[in-house]
C-alpha positions, 0 to 999 in steps of 0.5 A: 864161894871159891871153887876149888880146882879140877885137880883139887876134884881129882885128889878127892877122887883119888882119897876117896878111892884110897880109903874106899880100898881100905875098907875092903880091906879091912873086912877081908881081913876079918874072914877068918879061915877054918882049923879043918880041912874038910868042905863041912869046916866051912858051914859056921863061916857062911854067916860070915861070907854072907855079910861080907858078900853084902857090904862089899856090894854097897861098898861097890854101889857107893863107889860106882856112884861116887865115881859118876857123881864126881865125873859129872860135877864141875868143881868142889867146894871146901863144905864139899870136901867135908861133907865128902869126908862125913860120907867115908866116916859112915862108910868106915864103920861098915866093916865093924857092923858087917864083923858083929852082925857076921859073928852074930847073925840075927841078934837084935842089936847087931842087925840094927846097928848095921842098918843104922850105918847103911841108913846113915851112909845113904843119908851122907850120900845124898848130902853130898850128892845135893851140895854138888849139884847146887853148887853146879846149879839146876841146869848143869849136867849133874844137876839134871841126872840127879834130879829128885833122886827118888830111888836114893830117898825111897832107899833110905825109907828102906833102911829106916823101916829096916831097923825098926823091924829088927828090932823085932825081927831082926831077919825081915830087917835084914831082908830089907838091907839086902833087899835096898842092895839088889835095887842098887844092884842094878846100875843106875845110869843117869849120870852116863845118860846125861854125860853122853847126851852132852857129849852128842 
């Protein structure tokens, strides 16, 4: 299998970063602000800042994540790269669920929908996690910051369980979203763990 270069890993770094940007973006844009002037214009919006606040931290969470996986992996391959874009297509349909859900707060369809992509992006995300660390082998320095990454697999059980419970209870599911958010909120430092003690 051919590697690409180190500075074919930066461009992807730099794409990456690039369309990360956009989404954030994206979803300001959608903030829409009050015809009034008053603090109490701002009540119906606050569904909307809530969500937005909420995918802004996994938009954040992913790239500080993707920024420590890339840090640590030698080189990329072309199946890489595409399991790199499978990941920035789930992430680019954050900011339409975060829109409906925001518009719609507790409808059932809305909720499930968000999690869908949240649990469809996690997936992505240990995809690609997987292919770099197989591609630097076990005994890299990738290889053992990631270990069997527990926290990324017990993520995705979250978000499973969250959409089934809102189809019911579209709240509760809700909660388990923001709920996987605080657990990631926390910065996960094996990648910097490993990189220092190689560094030592």
């Amino acid at each position: 299998m051919t590697v690409i270069s180190t500075i074919g890993k930066g461009r992807i770094e730099a794409f990456s970063d690039g369309v990360i940007a956009i989404i954030i973006t994206i979803m300001v844009l959608e903030l829409k602000v009050p015809h009034g002037t008053a603090f109490a214009d701002l009540l119906p919006t606050v569904p909307v800042l809530l969500s937005y606040a909420l995918s802004f931290v996994y938009v954040g969470i992913y790239w500080n994540n993707h920024h420590h996986l890339f840090q640590a992996a030698r080189g990329v391959t072309g199946p890489i790269m595409w399991a790199n874009l499978h990941l920035l297509f789930w992430m680019s349909l954050i900011p339409f669920v975060t829109s409906w859900i925001g518009e719609t707060r507790d409808a059932v369809a809305p909720v499930a929908s968000y999690g869908i992509v949240l649990l469809m992006t996690a997936i992505a995300y240990q995809i690609l996690a997987a292919m770099l660390a197989r591609h630097d082998g076990q005994g890299s320095r990738l290889g053992r910051a990631i270990g069997h990454d527990r926290k990324g697999w017990l993520s995705i059980v979250f978000y499973a369980l969250g959409v089934v419970l809102s189809l019911v209870w579209p709240d509760i599911g809700l909660g388990a979203y923001v709920a996987v958010a605080l657990f990631w909120f926390i910065p996960d430092r094996r990648v910097e763990r490993v990189l220092s003690e190689d560094e030592a």
